[in-house]
N, C-alpha and C positions, 0 to 999 in steps of 0.2 A: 504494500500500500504506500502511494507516494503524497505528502503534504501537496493541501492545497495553498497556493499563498495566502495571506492576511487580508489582502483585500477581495479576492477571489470568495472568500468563505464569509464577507461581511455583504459583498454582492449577494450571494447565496441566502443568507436571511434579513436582508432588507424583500427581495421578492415573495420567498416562501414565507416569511414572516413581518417584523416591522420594524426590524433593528433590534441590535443588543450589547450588552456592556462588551468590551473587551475580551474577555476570561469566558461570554459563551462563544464567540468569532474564534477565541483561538483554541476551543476546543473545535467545535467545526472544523478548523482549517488540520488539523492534528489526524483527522478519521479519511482523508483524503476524500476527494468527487464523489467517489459510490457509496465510501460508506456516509460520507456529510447527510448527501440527498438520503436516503433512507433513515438514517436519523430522524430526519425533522418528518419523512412522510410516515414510518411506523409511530406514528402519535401514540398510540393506542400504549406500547412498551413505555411511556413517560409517566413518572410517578405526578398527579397534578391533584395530589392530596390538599395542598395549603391553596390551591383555589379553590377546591371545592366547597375548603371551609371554610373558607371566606364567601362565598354564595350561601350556603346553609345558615351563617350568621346574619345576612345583611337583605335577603329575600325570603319571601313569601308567596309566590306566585301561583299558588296551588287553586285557588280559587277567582277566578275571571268574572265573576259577580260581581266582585268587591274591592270599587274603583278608588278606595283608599290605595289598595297595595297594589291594584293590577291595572295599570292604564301604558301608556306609549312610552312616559319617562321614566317611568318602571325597569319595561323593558329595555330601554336601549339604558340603561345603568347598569343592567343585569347584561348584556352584552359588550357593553364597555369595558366592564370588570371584567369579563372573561378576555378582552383583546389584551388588556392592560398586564394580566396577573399571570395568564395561562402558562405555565413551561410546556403543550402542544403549539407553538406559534402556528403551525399550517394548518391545523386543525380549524382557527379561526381565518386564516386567511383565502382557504378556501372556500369557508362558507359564504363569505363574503364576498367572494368570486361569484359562486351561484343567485346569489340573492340579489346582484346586478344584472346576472344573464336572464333568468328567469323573475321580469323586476314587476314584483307586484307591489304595492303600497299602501299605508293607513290614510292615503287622502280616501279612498272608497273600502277597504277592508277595515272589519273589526281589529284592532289588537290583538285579540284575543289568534285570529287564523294568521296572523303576521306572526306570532308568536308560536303558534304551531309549526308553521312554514318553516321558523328557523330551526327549528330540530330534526326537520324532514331533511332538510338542505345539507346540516351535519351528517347527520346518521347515515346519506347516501350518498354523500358527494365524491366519495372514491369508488364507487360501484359501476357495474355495468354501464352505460349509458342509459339503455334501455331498462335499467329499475328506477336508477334517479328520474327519468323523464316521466314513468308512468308514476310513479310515489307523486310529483309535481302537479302530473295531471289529474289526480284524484285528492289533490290535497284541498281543503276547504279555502283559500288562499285566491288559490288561482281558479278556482269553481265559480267564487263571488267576485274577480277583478277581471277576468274575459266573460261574465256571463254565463259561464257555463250551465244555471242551475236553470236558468229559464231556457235553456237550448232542448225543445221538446217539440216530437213526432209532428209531422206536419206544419211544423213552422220553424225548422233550426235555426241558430245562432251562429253565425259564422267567424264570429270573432277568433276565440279559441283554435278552430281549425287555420285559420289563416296566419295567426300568430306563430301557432305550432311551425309551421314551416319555414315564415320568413325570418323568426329571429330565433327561434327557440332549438330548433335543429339542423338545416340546411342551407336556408337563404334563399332567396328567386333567382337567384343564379349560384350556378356551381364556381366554387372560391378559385378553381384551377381552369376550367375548363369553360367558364364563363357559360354554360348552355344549360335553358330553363329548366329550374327543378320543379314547376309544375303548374296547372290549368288552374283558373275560374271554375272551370268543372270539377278537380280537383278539391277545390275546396269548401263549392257544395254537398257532394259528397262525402267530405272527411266530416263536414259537420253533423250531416246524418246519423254518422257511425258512432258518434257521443253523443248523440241523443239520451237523456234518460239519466243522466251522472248528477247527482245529486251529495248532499251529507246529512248525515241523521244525527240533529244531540243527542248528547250523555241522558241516558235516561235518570228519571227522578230519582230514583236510587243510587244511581251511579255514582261513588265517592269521586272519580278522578272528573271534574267540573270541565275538562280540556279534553275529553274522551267523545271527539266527534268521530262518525267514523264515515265512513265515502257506502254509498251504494248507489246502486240502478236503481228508478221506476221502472218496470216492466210495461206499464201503461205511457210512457210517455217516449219508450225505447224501438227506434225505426228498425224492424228488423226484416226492410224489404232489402232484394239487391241491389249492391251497389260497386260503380265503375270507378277504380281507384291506379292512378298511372295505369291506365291501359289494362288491368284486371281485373274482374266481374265478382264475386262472392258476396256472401251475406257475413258482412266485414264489422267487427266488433270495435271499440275503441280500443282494448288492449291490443287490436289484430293489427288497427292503425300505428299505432306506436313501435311494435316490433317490427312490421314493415320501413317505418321510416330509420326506426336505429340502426337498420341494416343498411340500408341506401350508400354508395363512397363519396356522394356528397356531404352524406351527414358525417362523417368519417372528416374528408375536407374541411367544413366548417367549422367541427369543435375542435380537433388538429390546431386552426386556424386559429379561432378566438384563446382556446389555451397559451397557444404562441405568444400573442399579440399582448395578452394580456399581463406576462411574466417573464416576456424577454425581451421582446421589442417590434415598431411597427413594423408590414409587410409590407413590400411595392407590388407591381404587376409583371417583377421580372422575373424570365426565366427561374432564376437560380433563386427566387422566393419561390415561384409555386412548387419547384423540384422538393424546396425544405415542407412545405405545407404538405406534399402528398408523400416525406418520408416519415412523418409522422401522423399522417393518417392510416399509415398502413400498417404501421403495428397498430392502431385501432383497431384495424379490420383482423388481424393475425392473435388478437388478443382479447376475440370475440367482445369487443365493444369495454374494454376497460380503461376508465376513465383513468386509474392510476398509473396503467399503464403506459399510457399516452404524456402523462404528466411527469413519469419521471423520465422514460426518454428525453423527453424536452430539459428537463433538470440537469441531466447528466452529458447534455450532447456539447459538442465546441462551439454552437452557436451560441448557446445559453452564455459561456463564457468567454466569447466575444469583447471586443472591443466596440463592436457596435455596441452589445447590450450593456456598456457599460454606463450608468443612469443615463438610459436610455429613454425612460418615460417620467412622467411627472408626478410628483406624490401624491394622491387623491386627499384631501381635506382628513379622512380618518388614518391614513397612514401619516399622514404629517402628524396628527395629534399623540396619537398610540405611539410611534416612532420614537418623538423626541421624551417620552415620557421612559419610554425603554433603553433608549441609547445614553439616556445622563443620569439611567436608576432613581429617577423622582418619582415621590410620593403618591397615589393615587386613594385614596383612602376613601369609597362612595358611603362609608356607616353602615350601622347596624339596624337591625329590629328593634332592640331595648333602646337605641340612641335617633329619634326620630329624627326625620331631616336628612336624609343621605344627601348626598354631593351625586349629583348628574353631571358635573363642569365637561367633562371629556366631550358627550353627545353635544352639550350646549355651546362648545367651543366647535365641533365637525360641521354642527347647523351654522354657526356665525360665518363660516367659511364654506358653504352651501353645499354640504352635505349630509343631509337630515336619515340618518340609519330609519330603514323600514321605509321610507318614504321617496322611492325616485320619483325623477321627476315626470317618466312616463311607462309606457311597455317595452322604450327601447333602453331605459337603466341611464344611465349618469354617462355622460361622453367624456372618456378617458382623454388622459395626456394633456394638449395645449388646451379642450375647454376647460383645465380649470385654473386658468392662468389668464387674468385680464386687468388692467389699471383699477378696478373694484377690487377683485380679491385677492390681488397681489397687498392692496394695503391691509385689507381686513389681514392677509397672512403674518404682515407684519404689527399690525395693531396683536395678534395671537402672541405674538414671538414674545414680546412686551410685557403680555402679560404672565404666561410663562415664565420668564427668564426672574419677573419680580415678583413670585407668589413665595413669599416669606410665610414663616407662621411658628410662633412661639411651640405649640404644641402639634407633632407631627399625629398624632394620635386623632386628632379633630376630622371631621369630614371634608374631603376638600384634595385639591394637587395640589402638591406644595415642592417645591423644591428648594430643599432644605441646606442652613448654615453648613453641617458638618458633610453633607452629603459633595457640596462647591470645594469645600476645604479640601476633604480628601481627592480629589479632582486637578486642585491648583499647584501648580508645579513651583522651584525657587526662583524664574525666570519670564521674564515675557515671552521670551523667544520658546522654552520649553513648554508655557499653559497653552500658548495660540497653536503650536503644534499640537500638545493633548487631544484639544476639545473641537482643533480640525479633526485630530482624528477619532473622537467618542462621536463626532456629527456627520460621519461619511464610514470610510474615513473621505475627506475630500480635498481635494486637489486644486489648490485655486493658483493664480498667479502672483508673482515674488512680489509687486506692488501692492496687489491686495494686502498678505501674510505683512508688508511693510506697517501699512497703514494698521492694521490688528493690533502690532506689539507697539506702536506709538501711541495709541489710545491707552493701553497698560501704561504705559509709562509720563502720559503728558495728565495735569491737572487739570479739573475745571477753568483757570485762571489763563490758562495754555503753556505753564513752565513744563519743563521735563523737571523730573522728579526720580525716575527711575522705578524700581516694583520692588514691591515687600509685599510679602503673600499674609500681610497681617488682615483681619477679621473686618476692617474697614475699607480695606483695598477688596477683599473678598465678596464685600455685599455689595461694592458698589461698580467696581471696574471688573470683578469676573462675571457680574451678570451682564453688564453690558453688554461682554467679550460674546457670552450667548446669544443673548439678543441681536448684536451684530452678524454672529453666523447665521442666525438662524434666518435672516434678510435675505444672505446671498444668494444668487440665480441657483450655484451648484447645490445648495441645502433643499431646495424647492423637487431638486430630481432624485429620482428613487434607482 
């Protein structure tokens, strides 16, 4: 097994994860390419004891009745904590992959089925395609945000079938080959075939309040024939689904969006569609598994490329979660006994427009340059600001706090040594010699404008190392992931 280098294995979980101190990068980089990736994808082999009791402390969610404990801020606190606390980093970061691709929303979904959705999304997201896709499409979620429950005999819903295709599995064109993946008629048809998909509540008895469960109407279920690409049966919605997971387009597409999403964009050339269909084809050789396709991509020279080297732009919740992991600050949402939890992390994602549970439509949040604009470039630094100076006597209170001793042990004996550090706990990243100039001048120049020189004493610490944060966290190279 050969080392990966240090920055190679901090590329590595800034993607698959959201960043991390030092000490996990260089364990990463220690286990080499294969075994790094496997690491971080056998989640499951990670002890994540002290999140869970910290979830068991701090939530209640068991009853969706009772909008004291169970509403939207609820949830995205109880997901925030798990982005913030987890030792599975990919575990969250792929759910959160899926809950973009397949983007449903609390602007028309209950909580309560966004809430379901995200354990659907967990639970499946390294599966088959074709389980993940069908668990999605019977999930109550996506039932009630395509319509699906009023899609009945004799007057289907087209939404859902047409969705299904253009964004959720295939596209209206093949990613490689550019030729249609399917008819108008097509997708009257496919709508037919989900006719009847419904969900039934937890009945009056039923202890678990969040135990919906998916079934057919028989009475509202089309079970005449139907013409689907060009073949005739009496075609079921799970019949739809296995047929489309099978298709090399749909193969191509998640290939595709997996790619795009965690190493970097695609052109139209050649030697991108040649990468997109060599990892569609272990899709196809690996009977439709999503992990499989994921760690290819993880493990390939592309992934560690120079191209992909922050290659794409931090989404509003990887900026948040990020910096809160890369500088080991505090996150602390409260308990049960301590009413009042801190949501700051979601409320900081939304200030910077990106509202967890809530895209902005059925096509999920437009990666990379849309989230980079003269508005949320300041809002990202108006965040940095606030971050960089969230002091707090008592770490123990609800709240991010990045704390005195936490800078301290951070701050080096030199300007020239902290500006390197905290370049490198914030990438690491790579800027230019005038930049790094300008960095260690600010350590060492007064309000007043004298040089003065650095003493890493307790006053210089609260006031010029957070700056020194708050400066990095400004710069263009901080903003890329």
């Amino acid at each position: 097994m050969t080392n990966i280098a240090y920055d190679e294995a901090a590329h590595l979980l800034r993607r698959l994860g959201f960043g991390g101190p030092p000490e996990e990068i260089s364990d990463l980089a220690s286990r080499g390419r294969e075994g790094a990736v496997d690491y971080l994808m056998d989640f499951s082999q990670i002890d994540n004891g002290g999140m869970d009791r910290l979830l068991a402390a701090g939530f209640d969610l068991s009853n969706p009745d009772d909008p004291a404990k169970f509403n939207l801020e609820e949830i995205q606190r109880w997901w925030f904590t798990r982005m913030a606390h987890t030792r599975r980093q990919f575990e969250e970061k792929i759910t959160l992959f899926w809950h973009n691709h397949f983007a449903t929303a609390v602007s028309k979904v209950n909580e309560r089925f966004m809430f379901i959705q995200n354990q659907t999304l967990r639970n499946h997201a390294l599966d088959r395609f074709d389980t993940l896709l069908l668990n999605v499409a019977q999930d109550p979620a996506m039932l009630f945000w395509l319509d699906g429950v009023t899609n009945v005999r004799g007057n289907p819903n087209e939404n859902w079938a047409r969705e299904l295709q253009e964004l959720f599995s295939m596209g209206i064109v093949d990613a490689v080959t550019e030729e249609q993946n399917y008819t108008e008629s097509d997708v009257k048809e496919i709508a037919r075939a989900f006719t009847g998909w419904t969900v039934r509540p937890p009945g009056r008895t039923d202890t678990n309040r969040l135990n919906y469960q998916f079934a057919i109407d028989p009475n509202q279920h089309d079970e005449g024939l139907k013409t689907v690409y060009g073949q005739t049966a009496n075609f079921s919605g799970q019949d739809i689904v296995t047929i489309i997971a099978a298709k090399p387009a749909t193969a191509r597409f998640i290939a595709k969006k997996l790619f795009e999403a965690f190493a970097y964009p695609l052109t139209s050339s050649s030697a991108d569609k040649a990468a997109i269909d060599k990892f569609a084809n272990v899709y196809m050789t690996s009977g439709h598994s999503i992990k499989s396709v994921a760690r290819a991509i993880f493990t390939s020279d592309e992934f560690f490329s120079s191209r992909a080297m922050f290659a794409l732009v931090k989404s509003p919740i990887e900026l948040v979660v990020g910096s809160v992991r890369m500088l080991g600050a505090i996150y602390n949402p409260g308990t049960l006994q301590r009413p009042g939890g801190s949501n700051i992390l979601a409320d900081a994602s939304s200030f910077l427009n990106q509202q967890a549970y809530n895209p902005p439509d059925v096509a999920g949040w437009r990666p990379n340059l849309a989230w980079v604009n003269t508005s949320t470039m300041l809002n990202r630094f108006t965040y940095a600001d606030f971050f960089a100076s969230s002091r707090t006597a008592n770490p123990n209170a609800p709240g991010l706090w990045l704390t005195h001793d936490q800078l301290k042990k951070l701050t080096k004996g030199s300007a020239k040594k902290t500006v390197s550090k905290f370049l490198e706990l914030l990438g690491p990243l790579s800027v230019d010699a005038a930049t790094v100039r300008k960095l260690r001048d600010y350590l060492q120049v007064n309000d007043g404008g004298d040089v003065v020189g650095f003493s890493p004493d307790d006053r210089t610490i609260d006031q010029k190392v957070r700056g020194l944060v708050h400066l990095i966290m400004c710069l263009t190279e901080f903003q890329l992931c």
